[in-house]
Each structure stands twice: as structure tokens, then as C-alpha cells.
N, C-alpha and C positions, 0 to 999 in steps of 0.2 A: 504494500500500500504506500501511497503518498502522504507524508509530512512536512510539515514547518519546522526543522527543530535548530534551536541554538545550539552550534558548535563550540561557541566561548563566548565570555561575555565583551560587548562592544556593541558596532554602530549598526549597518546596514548587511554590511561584509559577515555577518556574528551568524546570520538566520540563513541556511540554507535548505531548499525541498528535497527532499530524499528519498529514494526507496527504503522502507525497511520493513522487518518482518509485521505482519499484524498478530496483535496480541492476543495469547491465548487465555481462555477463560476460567475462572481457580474459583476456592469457593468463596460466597460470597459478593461476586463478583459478576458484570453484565456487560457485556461484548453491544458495543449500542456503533449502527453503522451511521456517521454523522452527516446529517444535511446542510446545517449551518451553523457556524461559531462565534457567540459574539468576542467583539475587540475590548480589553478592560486595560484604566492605565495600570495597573498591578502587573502586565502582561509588560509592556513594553520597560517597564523599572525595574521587573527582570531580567531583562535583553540586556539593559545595561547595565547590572550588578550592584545596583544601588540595593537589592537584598539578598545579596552573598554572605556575609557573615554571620547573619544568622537564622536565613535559611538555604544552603548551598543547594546546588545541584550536581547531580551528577552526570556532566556533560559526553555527549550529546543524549539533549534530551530535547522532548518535542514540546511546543510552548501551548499555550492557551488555557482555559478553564472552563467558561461558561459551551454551550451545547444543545442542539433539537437535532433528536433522530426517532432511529426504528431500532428496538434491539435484537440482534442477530441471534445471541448464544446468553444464556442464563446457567449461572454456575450454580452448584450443590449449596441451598442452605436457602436459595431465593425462592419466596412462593408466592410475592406482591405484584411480578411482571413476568412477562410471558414471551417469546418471539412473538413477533410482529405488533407489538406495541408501539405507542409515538409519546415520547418521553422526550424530556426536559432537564439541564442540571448541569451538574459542575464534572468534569475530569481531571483536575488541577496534577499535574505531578507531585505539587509539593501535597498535595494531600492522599498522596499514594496510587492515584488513580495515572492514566498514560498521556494525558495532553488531549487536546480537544481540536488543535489545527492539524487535521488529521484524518483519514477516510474513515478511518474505525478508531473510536475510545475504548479502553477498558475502564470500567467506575464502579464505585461501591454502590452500593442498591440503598444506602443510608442517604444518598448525597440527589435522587432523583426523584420526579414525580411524572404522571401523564402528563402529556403537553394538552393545554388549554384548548380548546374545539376550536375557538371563534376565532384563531390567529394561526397564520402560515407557520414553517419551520424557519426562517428568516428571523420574523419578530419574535419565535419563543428563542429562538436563540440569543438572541439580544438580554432576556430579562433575568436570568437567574440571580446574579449578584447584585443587580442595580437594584431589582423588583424586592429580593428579600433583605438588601442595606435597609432601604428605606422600611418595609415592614418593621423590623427589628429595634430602627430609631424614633420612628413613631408611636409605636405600639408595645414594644417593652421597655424601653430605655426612658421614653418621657411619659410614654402611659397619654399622650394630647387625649383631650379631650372638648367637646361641643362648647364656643364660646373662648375658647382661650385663643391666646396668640404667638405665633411660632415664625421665627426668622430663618431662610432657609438659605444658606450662601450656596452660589451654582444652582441655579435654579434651572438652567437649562441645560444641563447635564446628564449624563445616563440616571442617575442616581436622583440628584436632583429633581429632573422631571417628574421620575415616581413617587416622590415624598410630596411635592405639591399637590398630584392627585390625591393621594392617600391622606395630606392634612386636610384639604378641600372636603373628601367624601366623611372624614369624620367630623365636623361642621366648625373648624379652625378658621381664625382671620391668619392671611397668610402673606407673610413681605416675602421677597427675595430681592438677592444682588444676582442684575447680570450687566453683562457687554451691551451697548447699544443695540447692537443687531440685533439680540435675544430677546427685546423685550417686548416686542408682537408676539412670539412665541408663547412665552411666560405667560401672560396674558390667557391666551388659547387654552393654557392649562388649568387656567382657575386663579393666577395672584390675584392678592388685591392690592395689593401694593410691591410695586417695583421699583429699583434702587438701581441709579448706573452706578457702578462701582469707581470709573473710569473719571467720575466726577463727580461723585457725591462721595462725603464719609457715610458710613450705615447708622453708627452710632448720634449723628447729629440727626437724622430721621426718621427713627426709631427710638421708643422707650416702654420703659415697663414692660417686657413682654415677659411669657411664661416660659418659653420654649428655643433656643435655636440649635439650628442643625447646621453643621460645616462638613460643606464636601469638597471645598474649594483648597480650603489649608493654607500657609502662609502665616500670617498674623492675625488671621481671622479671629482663630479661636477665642484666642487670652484679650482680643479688643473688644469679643462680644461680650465677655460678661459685664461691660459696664452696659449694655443695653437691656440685662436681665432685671426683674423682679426678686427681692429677697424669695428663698423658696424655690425659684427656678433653674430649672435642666438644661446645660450644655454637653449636645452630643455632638465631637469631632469625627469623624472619618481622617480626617489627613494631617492634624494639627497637633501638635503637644500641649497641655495645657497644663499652668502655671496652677497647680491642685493649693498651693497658700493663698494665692490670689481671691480664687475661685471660695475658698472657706472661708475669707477675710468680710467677700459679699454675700456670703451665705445663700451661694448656690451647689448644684450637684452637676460636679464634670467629668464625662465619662468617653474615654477613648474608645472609642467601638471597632471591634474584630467579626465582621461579619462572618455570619456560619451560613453559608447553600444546607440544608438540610430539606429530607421528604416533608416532613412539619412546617418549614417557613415556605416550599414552593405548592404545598396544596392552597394554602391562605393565598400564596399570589396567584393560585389558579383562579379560585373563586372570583377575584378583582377581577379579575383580566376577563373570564365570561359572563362576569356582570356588568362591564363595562367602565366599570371604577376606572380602572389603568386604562389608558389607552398608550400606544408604542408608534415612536417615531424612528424608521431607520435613517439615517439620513446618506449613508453612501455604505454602498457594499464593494465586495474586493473577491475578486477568486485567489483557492488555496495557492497558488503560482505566486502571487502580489501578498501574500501575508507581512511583507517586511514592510511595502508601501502600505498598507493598512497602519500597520503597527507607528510605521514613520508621521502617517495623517493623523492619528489620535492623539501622537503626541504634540505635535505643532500645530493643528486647526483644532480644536475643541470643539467639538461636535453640539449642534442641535441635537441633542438624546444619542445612541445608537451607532457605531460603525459593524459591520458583522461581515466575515468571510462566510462567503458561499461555498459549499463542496458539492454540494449535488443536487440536481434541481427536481 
């Protein structure tokens, strides 16, 4: 079969398609033949080795995570999926499973769910990480609820996108920070208030709020808590935060490590064929172009979505 895999870590030259054996199926374990993969930046900060030290790989290894297919071959111990299912979910190397830029995944049966009826193999592949971050920060982490107010940096981001829906559909007033371009977008998704980053501080047009979310990272984090309410939740994705600060204002700052699990992508199924989530791709790549995928995500920030196509 064909793959994307990193040969060492670096630039463009680092990710080369290769033949190599497809993966055979052990127990536990689900042989899923891949239609499309989305692009995460976690993929591409990979490539470059910005998390080698503590979590290596063992190169050559094939890149990617998120995932929509059919599963081919079901190992001893599986009894939740069947061949010829249409399944949804992560194959992360670093989480044991064999990479997802790839004709065929091998993945834990812990880590997948049925793919959503109402959406192609393109858009499921798109959502796993983005769809269940946002789950996880909305709904575990800050607990939003109807009436409160939640600052969401990167609003029009894979991540981002989904957490606006998901604050919107649970009855949140919702600000976000984006790019000029973004904010027809943002808009489209439910904000109610948008913030050009580019030229506004957030902190001088926001106050009191109950809630924000960072997916953006930067200085975001540790500038939002002055826009919080005593009592209020800062959830980072990408930021480190200053935890005396954050106690000083008597708020709750919690650096979140998203989990893909069968439990957070049933809840994103339910969205997604109720309509809750809606998924925007905004440019796709064949498995040949995963290096220019990877190269676009990192230097164009995408309205929602980039995903390599394998099979149509």
C-alpha cells in the first residue's frame, strides 16, 4: 500500500510516499481501508520535531491521525464493528495505532465510532479531533451552560469552528477572535460577537465572561484571564498558563489533552446528524500532495478543514 511517512524530522524533503507492507490485524485491533484523512496542526509539528523529546518516533513512520473508512479485517476481542462498516476516528502512531495518511490504518476499536449518515467520508474525516477538542472543552472542562458567556480565540479554525457551534447549540453568548477574512464566516457559525484580532485587543472588548476557550495559543491564554469573571474556566489547547496568575483571579485553568475516544465521537455523531455541527472543508489534497497539505495548514490557516483524499 501507499503512505505518507516521515523519514526524519524537517521540512518538505522529511515526508516521502512509499510502498510499504499493509498492516496486519492482532487482537484488538481493526484493519479500516481509509477514504479520507483529515490535516491537524499536531501532524505537521510532528514533521518538524517540535515533539521529539517527549514523544519520539520511530522513524520511518507514517504521519497522520484523524480518519473515515470501511473496515476491512476485525481482530480477536472486537465484537462493536464488523467488515464493511463506515467508521470514523483517530490512527495516531503515537497512540499505537499505524498513521492514517495511508491506504489502510491499523486502530484500536477504543479510538473509533460509525461514521455519521448525513456526511460524506471527506467531512467525517475532517472531524474527529477538532469535533471531540471542542466536545471535551465545552462540555467537560467548562460544563457552558444556557445564558453564560464564552470567549472562543480561533474561531474559524478546525477546532474552533466546532466549539462555536457546540457553544451556540447549548444557548451560550459567544465572542470570538478572528482574521479579517474570517469574520463573515464566524458569523455563519453562530458568533455574536467578533473580535479582529489584527486590530483590536480582546481584553478591551470583552469583560466579565464565564468561559474562554484558546485554540489559537500565543499569549492568548494568560491575557484572557483578565477578561474572566471570578469563578471562571480557562480552557487552553495550545497555551501554557500562568496557574498563580490564574489562582490570584480566582479562576480554573486547565490545559487540555484531547482524547478521540468511541464515547466523545458517538456525542459528535449525534451533532453532526442533528445538524448541530455543520463541517466546512475548505481544500483537499491527494495522498501524492500530503507534504503540500501539511505545508498549506501550516502557513494558510484554514476556514475549518484541510483533508487528504485517498479514495473516492
Amino acid at each position: 500500500m501507499k503512505a505518507a511517512q516521515l523519514t526524519h524530522y524537517g521540512g518538505k524533503e522529511a515526508v516521502k510516499i512509499a510502498d510499504v507492507s499493509t498492516p496486519t490485524t492482532s487482537d484488538g485491533k481493526i484493519l479500516v481501508e481509509v477514504y479520507a484523512a483529515g490535516v491537524n496542526p499536531v501532524d505537521w509539528k510532528i514533521q518538524l520535531g517540535y515533539l521529539k523529546d517527549y514523544m519520539p518516533l520511530e522513524l520511518p513512520a507514517t504521519l497522520g491521525g484523524d480518519f473515515a473508512g470501511i473496515v476491512t479485517e476485525v481482530g480477536n476481542g472486537v465484537t462493536e464493528f464488523r467488515k464493511g462498516d463506515e467508521v470514523y476516528g483517530q490512527a495516531s502512531v503515537l497512540a499505537g495505532s499505524s498513521g492514517s495518511f495511508a491506504e489502510f490504518a491499523l486502530t484500536n476499536s477504543t479510538t473509533i465510532a460509525p461514521k455519521p449518515k448525513k456526511i460524506n467520508f471527506v467531512e467525517a474525516g475532517s472531524l474527529p479531533l477538532a469535533g471531540t477538542s471542542a466536545i471535551q472543552a465545552m462540555t467537560e472542562h467548562i460544563k457552558l451552560k444556557k445564558g453564560q458567556k464564552i470567549l472562543i480565540h480561533g474561531g474559524a479554525g478546525g477546532i474552533g469552528s466546532m466549539a462555536i457551534q457546540i457553544a451556540k447549540h447549548l444557548g451560550a453568548h459567544v465572542a470570538t477572535t478572528v482574521s479579517p477574512n474570517d469574520m463573515g464566516y464566524v458569523k455563519e457559525l453562530g458568533a455574536d460577537q467578533i473580535i479582529d484580532y489584527k486590530s483590536q485587543k480582546f481584553e478591551d472588548v470583552v469583560k466579565d465572561y464565564d468561559a474562554v476557550f484558546d485554540t489559537a495559543g500565543g499569549d492568548n491564554a494568560n491575557r484572557s484571564i483578565s477578561v474572566l469573571k471570578q469563578g471562571g474556566t480557562l480552557v487552553s489547547m495550545a497555551g501554557q498558563v500562568d496557574e498563580e496568575l490564574a489562582k490570584i483571579h480566582g479562576i480554573t485553568a486547565i490545559s487540555q489533552m484531547s482524547q478521540v475516544t468511541t464515547e466523545h465521537l458517538h456525542k459528535l455523531t449525534e451533532l453532526v446528524d442533528n445538524g448541530v455541527v455543520k463541517i466546512h472543508v475548505e481544500k483537499t489534497f491527494r495522498l501524492e500532495e500530503a507534504v503540500e497539505a501539511l505545508d498549506y495548514l501550516e502557513n494558510t490557516p484554514p476556514k475549518g478543514k484541510v483533508v487528504i483524499r485517498i479514495k473516492d
